[in-house]
LOLUM-762897 format. One line per field, with one value per residue (C-alpha): residue number from 1; residue in one letter; x, y, z. Coordinates in steps of 0.25 Angstrom, whole numbers. Example, Ala and Ser with C-alpha at 12.3 -4.5 7.8 and 13.67 -1.06 7.14 Angstrom:
REM LOLUM-762897
i <- [1, 2]
aa <- [A, S]
c1 <- [49, 55]
c2 <- [-18, -4]
c3 <- [31, 29]
END
This chain:
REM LOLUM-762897
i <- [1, 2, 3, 4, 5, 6, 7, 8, 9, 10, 11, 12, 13, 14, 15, 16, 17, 18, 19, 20, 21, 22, 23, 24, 25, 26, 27, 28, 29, 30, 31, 32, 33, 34, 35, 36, 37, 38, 39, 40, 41, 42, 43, 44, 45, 46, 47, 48, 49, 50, 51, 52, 53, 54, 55, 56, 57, 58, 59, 60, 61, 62, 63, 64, 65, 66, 67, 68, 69, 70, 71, 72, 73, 74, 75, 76, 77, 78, 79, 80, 81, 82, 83, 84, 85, 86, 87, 88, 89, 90, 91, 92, 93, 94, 95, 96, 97, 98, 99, 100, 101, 102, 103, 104, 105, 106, 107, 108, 109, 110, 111, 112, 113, 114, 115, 116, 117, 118, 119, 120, 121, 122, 123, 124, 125, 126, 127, 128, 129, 130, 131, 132, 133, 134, 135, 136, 137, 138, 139, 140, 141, 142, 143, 144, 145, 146, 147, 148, 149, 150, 151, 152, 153, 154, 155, 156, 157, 158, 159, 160, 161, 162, 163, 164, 165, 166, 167, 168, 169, 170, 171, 172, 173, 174, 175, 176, 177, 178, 179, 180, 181, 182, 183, 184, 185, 186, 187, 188, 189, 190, 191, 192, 193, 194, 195, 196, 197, 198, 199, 200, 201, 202, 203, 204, 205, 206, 207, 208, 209, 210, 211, 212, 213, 214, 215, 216, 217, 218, 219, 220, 221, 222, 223, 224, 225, 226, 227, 228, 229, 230, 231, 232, 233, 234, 235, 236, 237, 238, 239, 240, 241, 242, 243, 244, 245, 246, 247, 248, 249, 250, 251, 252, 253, 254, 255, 256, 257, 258, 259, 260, 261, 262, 263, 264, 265, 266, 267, 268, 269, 270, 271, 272, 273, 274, 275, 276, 277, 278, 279, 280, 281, 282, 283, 284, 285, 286, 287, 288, 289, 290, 291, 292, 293, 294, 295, 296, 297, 298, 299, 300, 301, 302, 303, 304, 305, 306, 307, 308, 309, 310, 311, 312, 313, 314, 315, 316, 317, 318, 319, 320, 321, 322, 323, 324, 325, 326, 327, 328, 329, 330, 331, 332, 333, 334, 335, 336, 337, 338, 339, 340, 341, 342, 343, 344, 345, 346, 347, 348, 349, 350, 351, 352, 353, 354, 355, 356, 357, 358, 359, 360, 361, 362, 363, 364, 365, 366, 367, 368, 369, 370, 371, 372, 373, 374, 375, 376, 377, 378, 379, 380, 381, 382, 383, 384, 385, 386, 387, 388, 389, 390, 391, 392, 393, 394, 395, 396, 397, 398, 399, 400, 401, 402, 403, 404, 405, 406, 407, 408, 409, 410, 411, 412, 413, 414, 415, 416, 417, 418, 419, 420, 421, 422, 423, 424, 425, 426, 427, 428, 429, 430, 431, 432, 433, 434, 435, 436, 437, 438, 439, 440, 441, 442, 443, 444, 445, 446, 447, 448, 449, 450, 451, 452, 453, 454, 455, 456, 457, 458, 459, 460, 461, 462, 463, 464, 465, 466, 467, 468, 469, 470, 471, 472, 473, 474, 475, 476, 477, 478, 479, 480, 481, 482, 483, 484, 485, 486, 487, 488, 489, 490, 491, 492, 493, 494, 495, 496, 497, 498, 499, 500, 501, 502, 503, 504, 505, 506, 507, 508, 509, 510, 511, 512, 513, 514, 515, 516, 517, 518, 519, 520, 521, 522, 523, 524, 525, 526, 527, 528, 529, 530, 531, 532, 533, 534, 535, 536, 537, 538, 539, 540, 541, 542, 543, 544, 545, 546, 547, 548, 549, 550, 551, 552, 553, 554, 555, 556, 557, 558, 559, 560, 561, 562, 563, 564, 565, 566, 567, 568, 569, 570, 571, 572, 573, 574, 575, 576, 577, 578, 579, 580, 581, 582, 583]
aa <- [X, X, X, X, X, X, X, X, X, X, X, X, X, X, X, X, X, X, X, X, X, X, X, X, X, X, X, X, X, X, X, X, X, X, X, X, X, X, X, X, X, X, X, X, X, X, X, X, X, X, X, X, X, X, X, X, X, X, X, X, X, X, X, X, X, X, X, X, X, X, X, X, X, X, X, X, X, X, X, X, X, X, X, X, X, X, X, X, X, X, X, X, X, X, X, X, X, X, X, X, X, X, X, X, X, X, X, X, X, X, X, X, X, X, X, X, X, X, X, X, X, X, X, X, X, X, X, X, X, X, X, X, X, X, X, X, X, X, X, X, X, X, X, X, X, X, X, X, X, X, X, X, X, X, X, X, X, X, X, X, X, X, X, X, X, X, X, X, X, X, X, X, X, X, X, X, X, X, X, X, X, X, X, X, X, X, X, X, X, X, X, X, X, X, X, X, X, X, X, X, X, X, X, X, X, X, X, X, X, X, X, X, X, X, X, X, X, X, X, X, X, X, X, X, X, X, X, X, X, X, X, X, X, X, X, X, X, X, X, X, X, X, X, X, X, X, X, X, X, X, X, X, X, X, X, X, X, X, X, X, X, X, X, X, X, X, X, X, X, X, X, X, X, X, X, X, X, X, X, X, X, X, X, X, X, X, X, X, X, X, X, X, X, X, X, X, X, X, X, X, X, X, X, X, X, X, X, X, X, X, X, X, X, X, X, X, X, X, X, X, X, X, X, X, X, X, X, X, X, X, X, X, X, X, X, X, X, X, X, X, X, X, X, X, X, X, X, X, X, X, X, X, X, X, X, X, X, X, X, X, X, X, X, X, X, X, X, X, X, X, X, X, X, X, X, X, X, X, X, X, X, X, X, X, X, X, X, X, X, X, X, X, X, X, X, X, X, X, X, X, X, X, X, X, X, X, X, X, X, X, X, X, X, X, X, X, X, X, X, X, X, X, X, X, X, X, X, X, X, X, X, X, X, X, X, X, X, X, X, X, X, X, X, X, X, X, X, X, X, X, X, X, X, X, X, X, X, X, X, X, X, X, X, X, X, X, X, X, X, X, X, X, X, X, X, X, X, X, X, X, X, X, X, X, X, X, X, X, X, X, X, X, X, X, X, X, X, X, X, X, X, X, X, X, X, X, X, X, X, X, X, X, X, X, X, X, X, X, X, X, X, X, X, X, X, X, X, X, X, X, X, X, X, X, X, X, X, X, X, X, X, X, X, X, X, X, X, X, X, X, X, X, X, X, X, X, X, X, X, X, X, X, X, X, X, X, X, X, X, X, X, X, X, X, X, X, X, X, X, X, X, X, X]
c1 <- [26, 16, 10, 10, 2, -7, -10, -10, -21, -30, -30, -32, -43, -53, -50, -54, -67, -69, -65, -77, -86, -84, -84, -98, -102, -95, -107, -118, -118, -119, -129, -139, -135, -140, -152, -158, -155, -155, -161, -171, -176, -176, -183, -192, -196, -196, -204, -213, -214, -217, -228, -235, -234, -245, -238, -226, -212, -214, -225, -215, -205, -213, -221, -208, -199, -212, -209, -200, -199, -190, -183, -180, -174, -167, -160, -158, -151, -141, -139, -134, -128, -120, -117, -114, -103, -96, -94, -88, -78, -75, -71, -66, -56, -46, -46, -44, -29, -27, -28, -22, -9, -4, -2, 0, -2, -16, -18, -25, -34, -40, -44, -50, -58, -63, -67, -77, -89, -89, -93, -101, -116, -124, -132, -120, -115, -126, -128, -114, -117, -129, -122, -112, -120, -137, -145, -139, -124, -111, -111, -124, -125, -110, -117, -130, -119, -112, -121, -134, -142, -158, -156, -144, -137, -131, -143, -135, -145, -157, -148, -143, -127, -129, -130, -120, -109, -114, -111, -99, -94, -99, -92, -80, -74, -77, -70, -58, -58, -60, -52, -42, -39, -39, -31, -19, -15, -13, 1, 5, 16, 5, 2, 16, 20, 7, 13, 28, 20, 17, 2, -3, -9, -23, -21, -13, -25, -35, -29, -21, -27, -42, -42, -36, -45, -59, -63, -60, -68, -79, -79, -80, -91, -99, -99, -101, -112, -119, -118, -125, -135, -140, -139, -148, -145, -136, -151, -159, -153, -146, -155, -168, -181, -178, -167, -169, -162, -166, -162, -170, -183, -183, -184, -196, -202, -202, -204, -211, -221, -220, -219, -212, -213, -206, -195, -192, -192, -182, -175, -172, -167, -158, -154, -152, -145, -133, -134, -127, -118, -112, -110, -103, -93, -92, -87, -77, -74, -68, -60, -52, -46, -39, -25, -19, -4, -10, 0, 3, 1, 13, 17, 7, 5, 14, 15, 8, 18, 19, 11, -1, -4, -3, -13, -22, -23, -25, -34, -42, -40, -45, -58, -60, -57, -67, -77, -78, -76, -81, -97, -93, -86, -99, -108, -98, -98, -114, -115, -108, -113, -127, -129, -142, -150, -158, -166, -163, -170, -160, -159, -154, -145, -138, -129, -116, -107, -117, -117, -132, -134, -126, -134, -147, -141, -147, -161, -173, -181, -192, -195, -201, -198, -195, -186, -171, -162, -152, -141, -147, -144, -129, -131, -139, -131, -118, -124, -132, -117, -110, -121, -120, -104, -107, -117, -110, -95, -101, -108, -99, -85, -91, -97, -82, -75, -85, -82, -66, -66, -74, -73, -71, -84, -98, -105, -96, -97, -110, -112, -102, -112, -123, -116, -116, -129, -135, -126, -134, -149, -159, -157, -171, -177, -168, -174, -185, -184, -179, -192, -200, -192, -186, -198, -200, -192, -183, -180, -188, -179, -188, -185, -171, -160, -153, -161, -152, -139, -144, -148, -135, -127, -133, -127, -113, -112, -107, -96, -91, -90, -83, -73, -69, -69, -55, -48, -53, -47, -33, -32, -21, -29, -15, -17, -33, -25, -13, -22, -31, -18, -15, -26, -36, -50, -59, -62, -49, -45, -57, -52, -35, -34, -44, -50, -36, -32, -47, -47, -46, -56, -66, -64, -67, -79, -84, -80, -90, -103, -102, -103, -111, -121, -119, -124, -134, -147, -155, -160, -158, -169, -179, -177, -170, -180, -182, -177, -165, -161, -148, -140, -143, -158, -155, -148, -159, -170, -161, -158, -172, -179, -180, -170, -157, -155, -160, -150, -139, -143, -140, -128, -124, -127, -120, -107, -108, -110, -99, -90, -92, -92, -79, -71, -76, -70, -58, -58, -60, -50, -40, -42, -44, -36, -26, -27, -41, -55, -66, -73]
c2 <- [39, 27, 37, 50, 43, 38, 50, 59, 47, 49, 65, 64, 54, 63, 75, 67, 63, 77, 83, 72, 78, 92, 90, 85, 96, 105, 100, 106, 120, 120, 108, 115, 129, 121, 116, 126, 137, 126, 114, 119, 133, 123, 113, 122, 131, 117, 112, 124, 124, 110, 112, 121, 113, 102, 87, 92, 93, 82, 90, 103, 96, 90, 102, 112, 103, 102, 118, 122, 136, 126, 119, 133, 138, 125, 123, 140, 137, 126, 132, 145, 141, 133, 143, 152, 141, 138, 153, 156, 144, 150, 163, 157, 145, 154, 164, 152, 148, 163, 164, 148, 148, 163, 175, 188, 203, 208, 191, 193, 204, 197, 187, 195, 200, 192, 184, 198, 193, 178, 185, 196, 193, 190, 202, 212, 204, 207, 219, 221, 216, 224, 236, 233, 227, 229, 240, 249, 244, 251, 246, 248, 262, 265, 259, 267, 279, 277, 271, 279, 267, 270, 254, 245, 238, 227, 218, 210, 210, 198, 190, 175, 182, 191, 180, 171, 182, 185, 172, 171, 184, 178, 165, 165, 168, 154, 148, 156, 153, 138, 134, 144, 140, 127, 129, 137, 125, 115, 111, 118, 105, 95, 102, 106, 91, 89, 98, 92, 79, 84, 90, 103, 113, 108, 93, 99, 107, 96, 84, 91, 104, 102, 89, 95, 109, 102, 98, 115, 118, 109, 114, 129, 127, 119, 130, 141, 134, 133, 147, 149, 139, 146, 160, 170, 185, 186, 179, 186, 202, 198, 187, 195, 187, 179, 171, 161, 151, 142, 152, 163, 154, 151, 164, 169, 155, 156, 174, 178, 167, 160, 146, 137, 125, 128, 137, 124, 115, 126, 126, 111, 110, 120, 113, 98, 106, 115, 103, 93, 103, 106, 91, 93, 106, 99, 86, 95, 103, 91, 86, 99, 94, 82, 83, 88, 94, 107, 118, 133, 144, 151, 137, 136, 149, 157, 171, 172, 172, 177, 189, 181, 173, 188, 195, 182, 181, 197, 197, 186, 192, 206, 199, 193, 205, 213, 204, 202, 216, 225, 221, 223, 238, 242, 239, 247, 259, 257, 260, 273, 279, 281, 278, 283, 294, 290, 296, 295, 299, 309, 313, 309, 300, 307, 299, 299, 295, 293, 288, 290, 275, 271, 284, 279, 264, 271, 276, 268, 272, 263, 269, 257, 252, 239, 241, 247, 255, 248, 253, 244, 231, 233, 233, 220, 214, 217, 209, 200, 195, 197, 187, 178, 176, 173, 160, 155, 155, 150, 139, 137, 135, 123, 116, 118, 112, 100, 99, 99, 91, 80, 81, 67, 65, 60, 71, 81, 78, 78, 91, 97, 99, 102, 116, 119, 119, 134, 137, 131, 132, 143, 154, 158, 146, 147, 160, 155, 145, 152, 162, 149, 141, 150, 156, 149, 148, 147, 149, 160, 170, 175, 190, 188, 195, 180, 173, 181, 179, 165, 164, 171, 160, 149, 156, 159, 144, 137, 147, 147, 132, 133, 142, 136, 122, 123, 130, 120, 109, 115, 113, 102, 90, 90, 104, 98, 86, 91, 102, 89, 81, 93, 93, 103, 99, 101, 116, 121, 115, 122, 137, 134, 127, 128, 141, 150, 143, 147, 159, 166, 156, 160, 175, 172, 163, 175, 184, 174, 173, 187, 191, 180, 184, 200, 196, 184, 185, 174, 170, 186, 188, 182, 183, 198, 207, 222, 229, 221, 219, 214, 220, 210, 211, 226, 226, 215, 226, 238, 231, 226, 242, 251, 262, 269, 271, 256, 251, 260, 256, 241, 245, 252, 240, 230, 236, 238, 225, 221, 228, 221, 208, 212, 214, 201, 193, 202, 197, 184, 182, 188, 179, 168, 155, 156, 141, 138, 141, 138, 150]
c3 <- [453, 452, 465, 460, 446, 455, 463, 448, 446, 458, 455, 440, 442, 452, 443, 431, 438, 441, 427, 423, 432, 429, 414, 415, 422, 410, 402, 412, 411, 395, 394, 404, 397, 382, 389, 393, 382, 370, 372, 380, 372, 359, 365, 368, 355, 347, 357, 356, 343, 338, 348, 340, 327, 327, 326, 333, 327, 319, 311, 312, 306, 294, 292, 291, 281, 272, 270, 257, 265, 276, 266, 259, 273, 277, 263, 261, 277, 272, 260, 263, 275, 266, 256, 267, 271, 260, 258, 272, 270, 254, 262, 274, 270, 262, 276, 285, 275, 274, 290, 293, 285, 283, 295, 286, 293, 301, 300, 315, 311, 299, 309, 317, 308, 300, 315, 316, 308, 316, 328, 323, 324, 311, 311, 311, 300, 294, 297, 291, 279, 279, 280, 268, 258, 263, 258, 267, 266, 262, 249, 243, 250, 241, 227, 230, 232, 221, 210, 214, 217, 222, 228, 235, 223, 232, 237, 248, 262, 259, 250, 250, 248, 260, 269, 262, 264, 278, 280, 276, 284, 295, 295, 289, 302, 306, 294, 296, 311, 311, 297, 299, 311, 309, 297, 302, 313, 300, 299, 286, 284, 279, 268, 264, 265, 254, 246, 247, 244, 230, 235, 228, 235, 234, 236, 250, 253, 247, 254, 266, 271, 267, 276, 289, 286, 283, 298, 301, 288, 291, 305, 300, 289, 298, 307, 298, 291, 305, 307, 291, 294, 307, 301, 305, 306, 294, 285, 292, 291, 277, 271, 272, 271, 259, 266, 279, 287, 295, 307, 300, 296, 311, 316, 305, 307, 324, 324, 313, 312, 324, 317, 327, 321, 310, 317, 325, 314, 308, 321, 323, 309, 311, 323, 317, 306, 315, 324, 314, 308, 324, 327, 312, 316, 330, 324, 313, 325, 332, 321, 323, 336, 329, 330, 318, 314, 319, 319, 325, 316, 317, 310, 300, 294, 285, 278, 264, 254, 240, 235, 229, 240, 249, 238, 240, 255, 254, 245, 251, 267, 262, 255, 267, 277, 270, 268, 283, 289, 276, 281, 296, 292, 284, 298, 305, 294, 292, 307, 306, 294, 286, 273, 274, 283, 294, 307, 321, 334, 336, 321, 305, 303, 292, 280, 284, 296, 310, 322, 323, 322, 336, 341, 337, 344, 357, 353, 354, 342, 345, 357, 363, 376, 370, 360, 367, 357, 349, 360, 371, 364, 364, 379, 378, 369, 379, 392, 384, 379, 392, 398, 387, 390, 403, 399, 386, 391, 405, 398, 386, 395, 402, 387, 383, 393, 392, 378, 380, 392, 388, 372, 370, 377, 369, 377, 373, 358, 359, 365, 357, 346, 355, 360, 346, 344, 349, 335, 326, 333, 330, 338, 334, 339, 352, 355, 354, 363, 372, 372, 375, 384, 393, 398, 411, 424, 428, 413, 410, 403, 392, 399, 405, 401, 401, 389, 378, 386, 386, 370, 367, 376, 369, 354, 361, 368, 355, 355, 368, 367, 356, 359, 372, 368, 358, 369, 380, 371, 368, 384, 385, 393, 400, 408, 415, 417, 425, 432, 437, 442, 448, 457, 450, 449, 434, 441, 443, 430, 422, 431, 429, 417, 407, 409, 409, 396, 389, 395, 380, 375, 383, 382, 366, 371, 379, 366, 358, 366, 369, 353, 349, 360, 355, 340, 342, 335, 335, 347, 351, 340, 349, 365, 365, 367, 362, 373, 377, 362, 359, 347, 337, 340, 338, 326, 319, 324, 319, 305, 304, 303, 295, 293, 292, 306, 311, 301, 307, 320, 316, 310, 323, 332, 323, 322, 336, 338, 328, 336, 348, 340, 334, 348, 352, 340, 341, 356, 352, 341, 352, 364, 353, 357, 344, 339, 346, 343, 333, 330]
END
């Protein structure tokens, strides 16, 4: 016996050395790709632009934060973002109990969609609401009908409550997702024991439930306030000119007046800002991987009883359905039929049902060689995504595994946080950076067909880590460790073990970067260029001009990108791991 522990000694012993190395190199390929596409491009434009300013950063720095105009765009930044928070979890806590504690009929269909709007890009959301409530919408074209109005009654695009409640729709998701999940593995029995104890139902949820809940809630709104404090198509197509963000001001400040400086100064205040509140989520994220007296749901949840507690949680899940797929419906409608007549190429666009907006999706109205029609950015769109799989999984998987395999590490809790960080960083300023830093060998990508493939990686990287690092971590230590006395080396452990029992995680990873890089903005806003222009960039164009048939056009392009987007969170909420995931 004393032999054979001996011999399980000498094998567990080189393949612990080996497992050491290999988990060193894990940390390579996403390091170099951060370098290089990060670190580098924002080194870069910071540099660049302190350059211009005289007396350096320092000067910058003083110079901009003397401004009221950047105190009025910092606080108007935290302060909606804020708002925009503490809406999303007014809507979202009661759907989280609903969906954690009670299964009732078409329970699976609800989820899915009300998971629609979380992957569906920030200008289809607005041009969704757009089309409900704008000047053009469903609902002021019906008033106007009915009432003989000369003007729109409803005044809901270039207000404060437009981005407040696009906001909300487009974060709820995350709130039902995280809590609710959370929420439904709760042993039901400590708070039945409150209550046998003498405890009313709000001292049991004050002193019982709040406390286990409040890491998942923490960790939610953090999340969602990241995403409002960095939002950028939904202000700039809903808010007009009289609202900005940070994100917003950084894009006027760096393309329309060129002022570098203060887009830097904007940037790096943004940065610190989303910087603290990641190590923040990463730290509430952590503590959601304590042990606990976590339970199944076929234990914890139950049928809704009595008829009042059935006409609540109807009443409430119809509020909620329609006010998440009555904005998407009115894009899809919108696309289909005019409210208005219009003029294309091949003739009028009369009131009515149509399909002259998808037939004028292949006309190039411009007729300038630099400007493709609508049509060609859905094929651009398509390979850009397919090659931005390729990059984000590719360099995602190893960032994972380095996170799991060595999660008690310093490094790792370091770095943690650092893969966060492309979420809460200017995508304006990036693609700035990358105009001016990629623009020499063997880096000189300025007019390949890999810079947006590349920017769009950067976006869907988060993601993919962190969609892979729960399932990586419910992998029993047990099955690496019988696999290396066994004989296999970190490889064949990495190809048999880990990788067949991930293999639906990273079908929803793939699902992720490919729809995050079908509706990115931002940095697409500045590196696409006019003929190779990717469907947002078409749509923002589309939306931007003049007339009925440009405005059809946009809604033409935005359902089908919705549509797309949809099958991808359908696919997603399908091959999802049932207990495991934090989007």
């Amino acid at each position: 016996m004393s032999q054979a522990r001996m011999s399980t000694e000498e094998n567990s012993q080189p393949a612990t050395r080996h497992g050491f190395r290999l988990g060193w190199l894990l940390w390579i390929p996403p390091l170099v790709f951060l370098a290089l596409s990060y670190f580098y491009p924002l080194g870069s434009i910071l540099d660049l632009s302190f350059a211009r300013q005289e007396g350096g950063w320092a000067s910058a720095f003083a110079q901009a934060l003397s401004m009221p105009g950047v105190w009025r765009v910092l606080g108007f930044t935290f302060g909606q973002a804020l708002l925009s928070t503490l809406l999303t979890l007014l809507l979202g806590l009661p759907g989280a109990y609903l969906m954690a504690r009670y299964h009732f009929p078409g329970k699976a269909a609800i989820q899915a969609l009300t998971g629609l709007p979380f992957v569906m890009p920030t200008l289809v959301v607005a041009a969704a609401f757009n089309a409900l409530l704008g000047p053009r919408g469903w609902v002021n074209a019906g008033l106007m009908g009915i009432f003989d109005f000369a003007q729109p009654p409803i005044q809901f695009t270039n207000t404060f409550t437009a981005i407040l409640v696009a906001h909300v729709f487009y974060n709820t998701t995350i709130v039902l997702r995280m809590v609710g999940d959370f929420w439904s593995h709760l042993d039901p029995r400590l708070e039945q024991a409150a209550q046998t104890l003498g405890a009313s139902r709000w001292q049991t949820l004050r002193y019982i439930t709040l406390p286990l809940l409040l890491p998942a809630v923490l960790a939610a709104a953090l999340l969602v306030f990241i995403f409002d404090f960095t939002s950028f198509g939904v202000v700039l197509v809903l808010g007009g000119p009289r609202f900005a963000t940070l994100e917003v001001e950084i894009y006027y400040q760096a393309v329309s007046l060129f002022n570098l400086p203060l887009a830097a100064v904007l940037s790096l205040i943004q940065l610190a800002s989303t910087l603290g509140m990641t190590v923040l989520f990463s730290r509430f994220n952590a503590r959601l991987a304590r042990p606990l007296a976590l339970k199944p749901r076929q234990v914890t949840q139950r049928r809704l009883q009595g008829w009042r507690a059935r006409f609540l949680a109807g009443g409430f899940l119809v509020f909620l359905l329609a006010f998440m797929t009555l904005p998407l419906l009115a894009l899809a409608g919108r696309s289909v039929y005019s409210l208005e007549a219009g003029r294309e190429r091949s003739g009028e666009v009369e009131t009515g049902l149509t399909l002259a907006y998808y037939r004028a999706l292949n006309e190039s109205r411009r007729s300038s060689l630099f400007y493709a029609p609508p049509a060609t950015s859905i094929a651009v769109s398509l390979g850009y995504a397919s090659a931005t799989v390729l990059l984000a999984v590719g360099l995602g998987l190893p960032a994972a595994l380095a996170l799991t395999t060595q999660r008690a590490s310093r490094l790792s809790r370091l770095l943690d946080p650092v893969f966060m960080l492309p979420l809460g960083t200017s995508a304006v300023t990036l693609g700035l950076g990358f105009i001016v830093a990629l623009d020499q060998p063997p880096l000189d990508l300025r007019a390949s067909p890999l810079l947006l493939p590349f920017a769009h990686s950067l976006v869907a990287f988060p993601f993919v880590v962190r969609s892979l690092v729960p399932s990586l971590s419910s992998i029993s230590p047990r099955l690496r460790q019988a696999a290396a006395v066994l004989g296999a080396s970190p490889g064949q452990v990495l190809r048999h073990v880990d990788l067949p029992l991930v293999g639906r995680a990273l079908i929803v990873a793939a699902t992720f970067a490919f729809t995050i890089s079908l509706g990115e903005f931002g940095a697409t806003a500045l590196v696409s260029r006019p003929e190779y222009p990717t469907i947002p960039a078409a749509i923002y164009r589309l939306i931007s001009q003049p007339g009925a048939l440009n405005y059809g056009q946009a809604m033409a392009l935005s359902t089908i990108l919705r549509v797309v987007s949809a099958v991808g969170m359908l696919l997603i909420e399908r091959l999802r791991i049932a207990d495991v995931g934090e989007f």
